[in-house]
C-alpha positions, 0 to 999 in steps of 0.5 A: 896692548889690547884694549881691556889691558889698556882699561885695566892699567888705568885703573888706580892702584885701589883695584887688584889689577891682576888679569884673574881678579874680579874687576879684569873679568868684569871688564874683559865681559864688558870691552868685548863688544867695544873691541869687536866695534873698533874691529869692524871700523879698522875694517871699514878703513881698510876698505877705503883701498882699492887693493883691500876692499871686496864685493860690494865695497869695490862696486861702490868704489866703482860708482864714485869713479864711474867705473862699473864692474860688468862680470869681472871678479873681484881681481880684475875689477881692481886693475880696472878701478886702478886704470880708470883712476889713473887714465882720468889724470893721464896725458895719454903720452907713452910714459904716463901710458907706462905709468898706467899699465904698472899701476894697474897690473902692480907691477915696476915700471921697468917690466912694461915697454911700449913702442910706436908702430911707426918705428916698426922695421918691417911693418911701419904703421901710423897712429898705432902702439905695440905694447911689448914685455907685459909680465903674462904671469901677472895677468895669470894671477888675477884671470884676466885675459890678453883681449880683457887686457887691450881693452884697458891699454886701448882706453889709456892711449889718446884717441885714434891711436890704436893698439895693434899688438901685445907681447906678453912676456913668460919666464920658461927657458930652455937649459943651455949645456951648462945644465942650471937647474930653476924652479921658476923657468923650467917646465913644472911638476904634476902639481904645477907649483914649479915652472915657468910661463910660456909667453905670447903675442895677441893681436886684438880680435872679437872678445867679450868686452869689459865695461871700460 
């Protein structure tokens, strides 16, 4: 029920109550300004949340948290207020580190896994992390860059332990002999509305540098 429907039925029955009658236009003339208020606060509250807020709002969220926008947009600026609220309260152990990536990309916990370089078979190394099966699609939508993307995993591990890999998981596979036709793991149309990600692996290297 709209606020001049809800003054109008409040009215007592003294009045003719009917949305054409003289009294529902004066009201109608007289509410509009109320209702455009009571907009603009839903509005104000909305843009408490990180996943809401846009331009200004999101820097001045920033700046309560100590996290400053540099020349990220609105989309990867989010994930990283999202990082630096999660990094102040994490322990730095690698299922809080799960704990933040999910978080910061909005995605299940399960579509991130992290293992220590240590265990690695071929290549052992100490004080180091590989960060496997990151959903590169995810990053895709907000045009965040793999380097964009280490520099907020380097900040949310304990100090000293450094990232050395990340495998970013796609969604392209190749048809078995059973031909099964998916419009979201094959190759795409001219529009590329359909189709899968390839996947990738970056290993960290010179790239411009987001303010974390």
């Amino acid at each position: 029920m709209s606020l001049k429907d809800k003054t109008i039925h409040r009215l007592t029955d003294a009045y003719k109550k009917a949305q054409d009658s003289n009294i529902a236009k004066i009201i109608g003339i007289m509410i509009k300004p109320f209702e455009e208020l009571r907009e603009t606060f839903e509005q104000i509250e909305s843009w408490r949340s990180i996943d809401n807020a846009e331009g200004e709002v999101l820097n001045d969220i920033g700046r309560d948290i100590d996290q400053y926008r540099g020349g990220a947009n609105d989309d990867i600026y989010r994930i990283m207020l999202k990082s630096k609220v999660a990094r102040d309260f994490s322990t730095a152990d690698t299922n809080t580190i799960i704990d933040v990536l999910a978080m910061s990309l909005d995605v299940p916990k399960q579509e991130v896994n992290i293992t220590d370089k240590w265990m690695d078979e071929y290549n052992p190394e100490p004080a180091a992390i590989k960060v496997i099966e990151i959903p590169i699609e995810r990053l895709n939508e907000v045009g965040m860059s793999s380097g964009q993307f280490v520099q907020i995993v380097q900040r949310t591990v304990a100090a000293g332990v450094l990232v050395k890999q990340i495998e970013l998981q796609g969604t392209f596979e190749y048809g078995g002999t059973e031909l099964v036709q998916d419009k979201d793991k094959g190759f795409s149309d001219l529009d590329m509305t359909t189709g899968g990600y390839y996947g990738a692996v970056y290993k960290p290297e010179n790239e411009e540098k987001l303010p974390v």
